[in-house]
GUMINU-672193 format. One line per 4 residues: their letters; for each residue x, y, z of C-alpha. Coordinates in steps of 0.001 Angstrom, whole numbers, padded with zeros to 6 digits, always signed. Example, Ala and Ser with C-alpha at 12.3 -4.5 7.8 and 13.67 -1.06 7.14 Angstrom:
% GUMINU-672193
as = +012300/-004500/+007800 | +013670/-001060/+007140
% end
This chain:
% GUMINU-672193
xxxx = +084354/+131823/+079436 | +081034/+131576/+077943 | +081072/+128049/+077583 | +081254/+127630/+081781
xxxx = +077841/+128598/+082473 | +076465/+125708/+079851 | +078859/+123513/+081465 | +076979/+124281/+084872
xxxx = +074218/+123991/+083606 | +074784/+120882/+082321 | +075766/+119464/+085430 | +073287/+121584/+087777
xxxx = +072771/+118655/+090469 | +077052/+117837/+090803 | +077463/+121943/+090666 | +074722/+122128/+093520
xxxx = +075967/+118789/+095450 | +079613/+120609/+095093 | +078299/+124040/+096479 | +076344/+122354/+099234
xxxx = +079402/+120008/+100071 | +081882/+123157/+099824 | +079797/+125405/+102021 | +078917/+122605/+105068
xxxx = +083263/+122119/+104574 | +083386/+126112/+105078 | +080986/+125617/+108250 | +082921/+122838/+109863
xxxx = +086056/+124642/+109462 | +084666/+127986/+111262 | +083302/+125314/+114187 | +086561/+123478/+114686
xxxx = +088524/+127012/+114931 | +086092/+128220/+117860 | +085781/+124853/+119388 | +087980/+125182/+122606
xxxx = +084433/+124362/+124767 | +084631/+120490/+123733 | +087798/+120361/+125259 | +088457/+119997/+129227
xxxx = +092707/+120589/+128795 | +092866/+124632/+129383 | +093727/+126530/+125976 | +095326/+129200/+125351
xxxx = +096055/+131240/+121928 | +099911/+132995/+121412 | +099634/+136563/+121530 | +103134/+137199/+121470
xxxx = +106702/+135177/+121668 | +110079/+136620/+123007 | +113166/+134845/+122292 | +116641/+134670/+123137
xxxx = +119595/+132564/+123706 | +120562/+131213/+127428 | +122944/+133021/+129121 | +126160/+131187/+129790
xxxx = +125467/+128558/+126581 | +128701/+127875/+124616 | +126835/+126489/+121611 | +124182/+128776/+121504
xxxx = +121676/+126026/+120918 | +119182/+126751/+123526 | +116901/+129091/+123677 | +114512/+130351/+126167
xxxx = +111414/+132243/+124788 | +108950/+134332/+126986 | +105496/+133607/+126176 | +102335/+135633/+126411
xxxx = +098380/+133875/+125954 | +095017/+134546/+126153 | +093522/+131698/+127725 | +090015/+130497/+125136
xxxx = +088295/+128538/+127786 | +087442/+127077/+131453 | +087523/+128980/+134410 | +090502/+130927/+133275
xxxx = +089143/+131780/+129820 | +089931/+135603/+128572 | +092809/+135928/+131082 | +096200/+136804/+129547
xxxx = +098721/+134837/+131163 | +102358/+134792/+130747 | +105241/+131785/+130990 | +108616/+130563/+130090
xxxx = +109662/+127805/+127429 | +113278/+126556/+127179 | +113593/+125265/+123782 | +116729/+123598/+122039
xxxx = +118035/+123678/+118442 | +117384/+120329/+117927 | +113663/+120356/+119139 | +113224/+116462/+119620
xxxx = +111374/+117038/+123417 | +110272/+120680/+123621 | +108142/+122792/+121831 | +108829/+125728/+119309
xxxx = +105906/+128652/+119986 | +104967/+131036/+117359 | +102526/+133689/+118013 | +098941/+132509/+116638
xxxx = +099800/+128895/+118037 | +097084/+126960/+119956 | +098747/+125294/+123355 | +097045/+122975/+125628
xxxx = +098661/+124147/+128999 | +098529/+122845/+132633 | +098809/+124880/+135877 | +100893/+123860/+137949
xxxx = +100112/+125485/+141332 | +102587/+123791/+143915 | +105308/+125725/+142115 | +103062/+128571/+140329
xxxx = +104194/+127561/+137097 | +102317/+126973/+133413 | +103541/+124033/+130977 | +103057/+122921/+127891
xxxx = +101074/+119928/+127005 | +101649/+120365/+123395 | +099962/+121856/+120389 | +096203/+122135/+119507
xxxx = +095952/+120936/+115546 | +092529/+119579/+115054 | +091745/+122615/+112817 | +094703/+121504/+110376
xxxx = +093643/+117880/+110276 | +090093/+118539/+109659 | +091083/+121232/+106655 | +093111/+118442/+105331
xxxx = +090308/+115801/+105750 | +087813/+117975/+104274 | +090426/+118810/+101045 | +090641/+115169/+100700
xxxx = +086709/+114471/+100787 | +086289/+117816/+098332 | +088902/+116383/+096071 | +087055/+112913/+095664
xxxx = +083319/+114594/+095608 | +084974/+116126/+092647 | +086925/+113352/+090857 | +084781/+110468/+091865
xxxx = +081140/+111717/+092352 | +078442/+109689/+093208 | +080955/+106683/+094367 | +082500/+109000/+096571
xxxx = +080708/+107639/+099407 | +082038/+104229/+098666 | +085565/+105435/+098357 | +084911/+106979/+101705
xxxx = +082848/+104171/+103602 | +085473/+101713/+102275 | +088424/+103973/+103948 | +086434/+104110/+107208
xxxx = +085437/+100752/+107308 | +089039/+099878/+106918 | +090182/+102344/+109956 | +087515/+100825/+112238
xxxx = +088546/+097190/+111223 | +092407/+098471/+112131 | +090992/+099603/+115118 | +089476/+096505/+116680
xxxx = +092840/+094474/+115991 | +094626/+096951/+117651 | +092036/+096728/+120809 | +092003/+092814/+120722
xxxx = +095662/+093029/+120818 | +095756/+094214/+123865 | +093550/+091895/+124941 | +096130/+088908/+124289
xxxx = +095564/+087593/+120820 | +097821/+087183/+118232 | +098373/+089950/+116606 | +099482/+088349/+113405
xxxx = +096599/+086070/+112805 | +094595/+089029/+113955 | +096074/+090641/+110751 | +095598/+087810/+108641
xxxx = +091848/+087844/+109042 | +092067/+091114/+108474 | +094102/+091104/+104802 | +090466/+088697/+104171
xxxx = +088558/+091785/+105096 | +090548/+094538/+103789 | +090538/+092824/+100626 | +086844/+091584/+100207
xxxx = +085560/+094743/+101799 | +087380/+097374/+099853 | +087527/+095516/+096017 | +083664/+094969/+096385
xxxx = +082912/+098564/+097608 | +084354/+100128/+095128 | +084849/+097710/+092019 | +080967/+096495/+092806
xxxx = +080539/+092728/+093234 | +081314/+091397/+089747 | +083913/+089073/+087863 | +086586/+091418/+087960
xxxx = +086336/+091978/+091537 | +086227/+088516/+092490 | +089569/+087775/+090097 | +091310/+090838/+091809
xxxx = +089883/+088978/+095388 | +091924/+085570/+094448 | +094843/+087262/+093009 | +095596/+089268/+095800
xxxx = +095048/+086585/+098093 | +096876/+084132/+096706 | +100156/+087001/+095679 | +099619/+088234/+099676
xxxx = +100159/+084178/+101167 | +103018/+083566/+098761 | +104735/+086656/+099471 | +104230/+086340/+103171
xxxx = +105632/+082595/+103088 | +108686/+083482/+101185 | +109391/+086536/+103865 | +108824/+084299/+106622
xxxx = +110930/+081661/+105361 | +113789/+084277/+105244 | +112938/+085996/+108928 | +113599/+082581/+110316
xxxx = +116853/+081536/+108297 | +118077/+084957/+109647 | +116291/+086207/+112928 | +119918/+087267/+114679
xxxx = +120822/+089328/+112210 | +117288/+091627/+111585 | +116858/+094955/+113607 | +113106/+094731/+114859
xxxx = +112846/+099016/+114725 | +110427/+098136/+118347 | +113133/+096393/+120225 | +114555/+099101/+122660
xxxx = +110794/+098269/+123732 | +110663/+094729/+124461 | +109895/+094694/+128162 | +106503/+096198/+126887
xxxx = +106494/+094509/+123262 | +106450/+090444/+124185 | +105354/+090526/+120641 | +107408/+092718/+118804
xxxx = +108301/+090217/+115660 | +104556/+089690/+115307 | +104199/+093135/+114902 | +106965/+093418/+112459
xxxx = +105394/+090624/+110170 | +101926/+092687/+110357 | +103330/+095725/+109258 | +104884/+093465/+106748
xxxx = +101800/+091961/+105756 | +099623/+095155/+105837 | +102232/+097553/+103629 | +102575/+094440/+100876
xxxx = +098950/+094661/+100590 | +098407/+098078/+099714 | +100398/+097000/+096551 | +099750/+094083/+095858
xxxx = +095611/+094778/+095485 | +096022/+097340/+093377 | +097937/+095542/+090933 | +095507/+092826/+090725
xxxx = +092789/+095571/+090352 | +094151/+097081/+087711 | +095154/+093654/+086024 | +091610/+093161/+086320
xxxx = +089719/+096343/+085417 | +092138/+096566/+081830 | +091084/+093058/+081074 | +087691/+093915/+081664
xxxx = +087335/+097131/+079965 | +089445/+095205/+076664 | +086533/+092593/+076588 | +083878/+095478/+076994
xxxx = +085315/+097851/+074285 | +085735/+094848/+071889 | +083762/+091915/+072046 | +085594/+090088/+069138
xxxx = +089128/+090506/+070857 | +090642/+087058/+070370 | +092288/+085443/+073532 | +096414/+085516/+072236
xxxx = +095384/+089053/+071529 | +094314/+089797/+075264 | +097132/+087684/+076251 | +099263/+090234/+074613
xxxx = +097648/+093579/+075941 | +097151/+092697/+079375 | +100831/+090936/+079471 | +102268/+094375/+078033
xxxx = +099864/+096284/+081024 | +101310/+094069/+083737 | +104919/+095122/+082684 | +104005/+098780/+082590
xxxx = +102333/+098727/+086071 | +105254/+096766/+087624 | +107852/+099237/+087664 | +106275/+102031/+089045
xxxx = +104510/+099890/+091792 | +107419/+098516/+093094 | +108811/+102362/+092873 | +105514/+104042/+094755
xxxx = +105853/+101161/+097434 | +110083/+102023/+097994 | +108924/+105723/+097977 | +106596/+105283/+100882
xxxx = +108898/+103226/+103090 | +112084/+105488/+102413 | +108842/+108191/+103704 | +108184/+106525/+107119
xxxx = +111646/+106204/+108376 | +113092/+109295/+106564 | +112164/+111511/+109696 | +113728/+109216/+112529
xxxx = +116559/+108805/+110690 | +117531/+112340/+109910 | +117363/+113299/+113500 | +119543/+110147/+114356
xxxx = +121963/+111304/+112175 | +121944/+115039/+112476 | +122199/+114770/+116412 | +125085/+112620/+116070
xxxx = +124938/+109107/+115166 | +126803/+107663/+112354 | +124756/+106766/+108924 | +125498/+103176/+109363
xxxx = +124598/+102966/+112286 | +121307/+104087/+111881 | +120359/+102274/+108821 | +121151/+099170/+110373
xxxx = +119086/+099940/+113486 | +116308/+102073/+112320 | +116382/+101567/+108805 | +116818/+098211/+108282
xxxx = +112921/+096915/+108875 | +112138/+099384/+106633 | +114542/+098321/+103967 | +113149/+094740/+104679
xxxx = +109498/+096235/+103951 | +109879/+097375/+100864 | +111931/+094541/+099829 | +109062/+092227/+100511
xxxx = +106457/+094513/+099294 | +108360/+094519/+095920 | +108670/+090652/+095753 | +104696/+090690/+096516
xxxx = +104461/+092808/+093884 | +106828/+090919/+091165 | +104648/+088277/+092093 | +101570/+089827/+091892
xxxx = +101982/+090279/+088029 | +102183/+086899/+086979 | +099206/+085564/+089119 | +096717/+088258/+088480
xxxx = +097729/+087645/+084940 | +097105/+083727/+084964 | +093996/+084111/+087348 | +092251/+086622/+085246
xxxx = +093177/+084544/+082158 | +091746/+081867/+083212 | +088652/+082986/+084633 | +088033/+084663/+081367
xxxx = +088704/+081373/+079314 | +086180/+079622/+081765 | +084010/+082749/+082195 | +083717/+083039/+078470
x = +083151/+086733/+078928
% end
């Protein structure tokens, strides 16, 4: 215990930047609770929830709850108002109201009835922001703010494909341009604009084309017999395989950069910490790094694709279609993600290996 307060002291400006950060997080919070002004959709806050099961229901799966709220703002705001909510077990199109829940509701007065517009959660996504920002302050200090303007430069470049999609261009090349700037942007933000970052630049580059040319090579052998997850949507999606092959391209990437980073960065800090290291030596360390890396790469990138379709396909299943079924319609294009994520990555290995390499042998770093 003693040994805290010399730690803080120690540290004075990170303990101050910390309090500062922590209390302005505190702030925020308290604003976004009270906010219901900025918003024109009438609010209203749970008081109370009564429950109970629909007369004449054999299954005793639905459920009609009688609602009372204090409406938080507009015309209305301080009234206590009270509605109905028929809710089923399954709960794939209605709503499930606790008391303390946040509703945006609607009048409706041709019929004098109030419904549910769906849930106010703004508070829990900026808590979960601000965690996230805390955490980093914490960790990453004073390159926070380039962790954090690379993530948000990223969001906004996402952004304007998705709006010039819509506009009629391709959403695929639209992608490809933007795998350059994801990959320039974010390496030199946060690696700095050095050797390393311009080795981890080509490698991912070069790993990202390969990988994509293999995958396409195999989406065109066997178009018929693929599942495109967007296809009950096609009147609306002309596009939909483009947009498979970007979500293809974009979810490889993730991976694939942050093996050649950290191909890079170990290389790097073995020729900082010794200066003598011969080159079949580094040959052998960062050779023995790739093949530690590879594994759990290929494991974090089949962890978050079993993640994104996990939730659509348990509801499939659990409200009656059969497990086949629904891999081969809903899970399949993930299954094909991951599996071309994890050849990226395979390949990853060997050419951030050889392109680090040999930039170091013509570096002479």
């Amino acid at each position: 215990m003693k040994r805290i307060p010399a730690v803080i002291r120690k540290n004075k400006y990170k303990a101050i930047s910390v309090m500062i950060f922590g209390l302005s997080c505190i702030g925020i919070l308290i604003f976004v609770k009270n906010d219901y002004f900025l918003y024109q959709e009438t609010i209203a806050k749970v008081q109370s929830v009564i429950e109970t099961n629909t007369e004449g229901d054999p299954t005793g799966l639905i459920y009609n709850q009688q609602i009372t709220a204090i409406v938080k703002n507009g015309d209305k705001k301080g009234e206590i108002i009270e509605f109905g909510n028929k809710r089923y077990y399954s709960g794939v199109y209605d709503y499930y109201v606790e008391q303390g829940d946040e509703l945006f509701v609607s009048f409706n007065q041709t019929v004098n009835s109030i419904e549910i517009q769906g849930f106010k959660r703004d508070f829990y996504l900026v808590l979960e922001v601000l965690i996230f920002c805390f955490a980093l302050v914490l960790v990453a200090s004073k390159r926070s703010l380039l962790y954090l303007a690379s993530l948000i430069i990223n969001i906004l470049i996402f952004a304007v494909i998705v709006i010039l999609r819509f506009r009629g261009i391709n959403i695929f090349l639209l992608f490809i341009a933007g795998v350059l700037l994801f990959t320039c942007l974010t390496l030199f933000l946060i690696a700095g604009i050095n050797k390393k970052s311009v080795a981890a630049i080509i490698s991912t580059l070069i790993s990202v084309s390969i990988m994509m040319l293999i995958a396409l090579i195999i989406f065109r052998l066997f178009t018929a017999d693929i599942h495109y997850e967007t296809i009950e949507y096609v009147q609306y999606f002309y596009d939909f395989d483009k947009v498979f092959y970007s979500g293809v391209l974009v979810s490889g990437l993730g991976a694939i950069m942050d093996i050649a980073i950290i191909m890079s960065s170990s290389i790097n800090e073995l020729i900082s910490r010794n200066r003598e290291i011969s080159y079949i030596d580094l040959k052998k360390s960062a050779w023995v790094i790739a093949q530690d890396i590879t594994g759990t790469m290929m494991n974090v990138l089949v962890i978050s694709c079993i993640a994104g379709a996990m939730p659509l396909f348990i509801y499939l299943v659990y409200n009656g279609m059969p497990i086949n079924m629904a891999i081969e319609y809903y899970g399949s294009a993930e299954i094909i993600r991951a599996l071309t994520g994890c050849i990226g990555i395979v390949l990853a290995v060997p050419v951030s290996y050889l392109i680090n390499m040999g930039l170091r042998r013509r570096w002479k770093t």
